[in-house]
N, C-alpha and C positions, 0 to 999 in steps of 0.2 A: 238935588230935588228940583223936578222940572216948575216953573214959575209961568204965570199969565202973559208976562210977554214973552217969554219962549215958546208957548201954544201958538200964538199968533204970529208969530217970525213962521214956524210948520206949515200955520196956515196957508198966508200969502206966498210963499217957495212952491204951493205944490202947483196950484192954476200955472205960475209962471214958466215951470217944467215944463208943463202940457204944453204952455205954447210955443216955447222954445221947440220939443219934440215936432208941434204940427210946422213948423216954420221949417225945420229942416227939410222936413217928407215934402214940401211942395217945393220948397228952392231943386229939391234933387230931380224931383220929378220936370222941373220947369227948362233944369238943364238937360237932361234924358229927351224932351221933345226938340230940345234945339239944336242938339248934338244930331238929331234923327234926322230933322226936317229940312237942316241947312247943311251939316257938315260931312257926317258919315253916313254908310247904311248899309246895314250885313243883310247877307243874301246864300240860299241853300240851291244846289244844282242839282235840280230833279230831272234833267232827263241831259239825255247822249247828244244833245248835236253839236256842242262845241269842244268834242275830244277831240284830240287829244289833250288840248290844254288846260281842258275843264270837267274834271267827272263827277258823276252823279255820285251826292254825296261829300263836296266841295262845300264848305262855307266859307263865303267871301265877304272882304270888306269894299267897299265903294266909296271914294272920294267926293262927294255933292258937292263940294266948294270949287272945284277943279272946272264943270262947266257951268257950273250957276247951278241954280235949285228953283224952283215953284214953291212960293208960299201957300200954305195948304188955304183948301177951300177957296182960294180965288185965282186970277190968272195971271198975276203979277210974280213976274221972275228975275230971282239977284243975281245980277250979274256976275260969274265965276271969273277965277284969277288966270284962266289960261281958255283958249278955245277945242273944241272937239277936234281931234285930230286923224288923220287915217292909220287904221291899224289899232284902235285902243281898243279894245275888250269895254265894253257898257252896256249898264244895266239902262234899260229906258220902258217906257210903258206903251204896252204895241198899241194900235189902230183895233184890232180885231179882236180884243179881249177886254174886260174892264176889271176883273177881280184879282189878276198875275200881273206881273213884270217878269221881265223876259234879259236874257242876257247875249246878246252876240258880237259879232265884231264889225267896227263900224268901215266898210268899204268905199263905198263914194261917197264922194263930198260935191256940195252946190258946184255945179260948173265943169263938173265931169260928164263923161261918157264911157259909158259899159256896157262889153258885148260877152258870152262867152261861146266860146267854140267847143263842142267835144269835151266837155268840163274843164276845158281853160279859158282861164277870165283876162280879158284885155281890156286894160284902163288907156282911156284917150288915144288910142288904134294901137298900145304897145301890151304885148303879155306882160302879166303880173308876176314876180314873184310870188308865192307867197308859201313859205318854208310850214307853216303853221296847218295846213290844209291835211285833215284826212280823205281819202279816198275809199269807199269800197265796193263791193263788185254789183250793188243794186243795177238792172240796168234801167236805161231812162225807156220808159212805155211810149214815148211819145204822145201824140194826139195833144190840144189844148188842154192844160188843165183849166178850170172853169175859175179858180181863183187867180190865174195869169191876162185876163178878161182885160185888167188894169194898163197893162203894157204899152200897147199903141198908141194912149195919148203920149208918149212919152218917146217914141220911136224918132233918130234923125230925120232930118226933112232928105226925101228919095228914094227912104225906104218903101217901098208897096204895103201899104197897110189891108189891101183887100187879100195879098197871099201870103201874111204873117203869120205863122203859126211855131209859137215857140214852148219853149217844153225844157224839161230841168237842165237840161246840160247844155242848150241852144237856144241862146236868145239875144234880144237886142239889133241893133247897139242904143240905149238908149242915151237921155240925155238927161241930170239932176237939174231941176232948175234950184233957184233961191231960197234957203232956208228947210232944203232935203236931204235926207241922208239915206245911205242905202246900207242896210245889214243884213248879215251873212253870217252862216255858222260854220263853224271848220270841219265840222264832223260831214263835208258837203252833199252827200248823197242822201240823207237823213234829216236836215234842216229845216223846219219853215221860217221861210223867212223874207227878204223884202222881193224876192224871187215871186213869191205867191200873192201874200199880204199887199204889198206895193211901196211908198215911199214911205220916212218916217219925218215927220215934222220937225222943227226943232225944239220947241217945248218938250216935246215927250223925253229928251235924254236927262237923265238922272242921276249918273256916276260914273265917272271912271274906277273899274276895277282897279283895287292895287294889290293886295295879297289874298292868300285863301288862310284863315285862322285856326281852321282844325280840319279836319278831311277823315270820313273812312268808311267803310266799303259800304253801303245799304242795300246793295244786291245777297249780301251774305245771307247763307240759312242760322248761322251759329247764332245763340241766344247773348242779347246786349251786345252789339256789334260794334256801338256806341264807344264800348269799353276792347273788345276785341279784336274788332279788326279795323284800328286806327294805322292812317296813312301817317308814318310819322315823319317821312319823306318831303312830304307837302303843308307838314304847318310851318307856317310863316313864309311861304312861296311865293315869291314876287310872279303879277301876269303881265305875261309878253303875246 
């Protein structure tokens, strides 16, 4: 037979519950923004221009600790345990957009010079490798595109800037200064990217890509593609 202080033990337990409950939902929640804002950050690949190595329909995770992060809402950025390197696949937040991020590969770095000839790219007067690059048979129209506008401040000293006219597959050779980087999509012919747009700051980089976590086709017609035409190939795939 339940008793007066057994009512009141029920009592006082159940507030306590409740706040035990609300205490967990925000410590989780408190972690889920930190985890976001400073360490990781997953990301979906909605469009072709860095195939081969990245298709539409990729979801990726991103290292933020790897080059620093930006504390949200203000401009203060912590410093990361390694610096941006050439050839890392990153997510960063372009100049010409405010509501996407954008994924390509990071090509030049402060202190470089890039030219490309006939859609080969020559770092500091040598051709590049670069194993990763698709090619396809777009041809280049020539004429200035009107977002290439950017270029000439950036042109070597000697170059004729009054008979520059450069165009997808021919340009430069330009020059990065301090604290720019220049990005590129491997899918080359289909890219926009710092080609058009122009340099990227260094604040705007946001993560080194490291794996893609699940992947599958979103071009499909077949119903829930989600569940049927998963790339099982591609989860847990390291990017190079």
């Amino acid at each position: 037979m339940a008793t007066a202080g057994d009512e009141l033990n029920s009592v006082e337990t159940q507030p306590n519950a409740v706040i035990e409950w609300v205490k967990s939902i925000l410590i989780a929640v408190v972690l889920f923004f930190f985890l976001r804002s400073f360490l990781l950050q997953t990301f979906v690949i909605t469009s072709g221009s860095m195939e081969d190595t990245l298709l539409v329909g990729d979801m990726l995770v991103a290292n933020r600790a790897a080059i620093g992060s930006r504390i949200p809402l203000t401009d203060v950025r912590i410093p990361g345990y390694s610096s941006p390197r050439r050839g890392d696949v990153i997510v960063f937040d372009p100049p010409h957009e405010t509501e996407i991020k954008l994924v390509k590969r990071l090509i030049g770095m402060p202190g470089d010079t890039l030219e490309m000839r006939d859609q080969m790219l020559f770092l500091n007067g040598e051709p590049l490798a670069e194993p990763y690059v698709k090619h396809t048979n777009r041809a280049d129209e020539g004429g200035i595109p009107p977002w290439m506008e950017w270029q000439p401040d950036y042109l070597l000293s000697g170059v004729d800037r009054s008979t520059y006219e450069p165009t997808r597959d021919n340009w430069g050779p330009l020059f990065i200064p301090e604290d720019r980087y220049f990005m590129m999509g491997d899918n080359r012919e289909t890219s926009l990217d710092s080609r058009y747009w122009g340099l990227l700051e260094g604040w705007r980089l946001e993560g080194r890509v490291v794996f893609t976590y699940f992947s599958y086709d979103r071009d499909s017609f077949r119903p829930f593609p989600w569940l049927r035409e998963i790339r099982w190939d591609r989860i847990a795939r390291g990017i190079h």
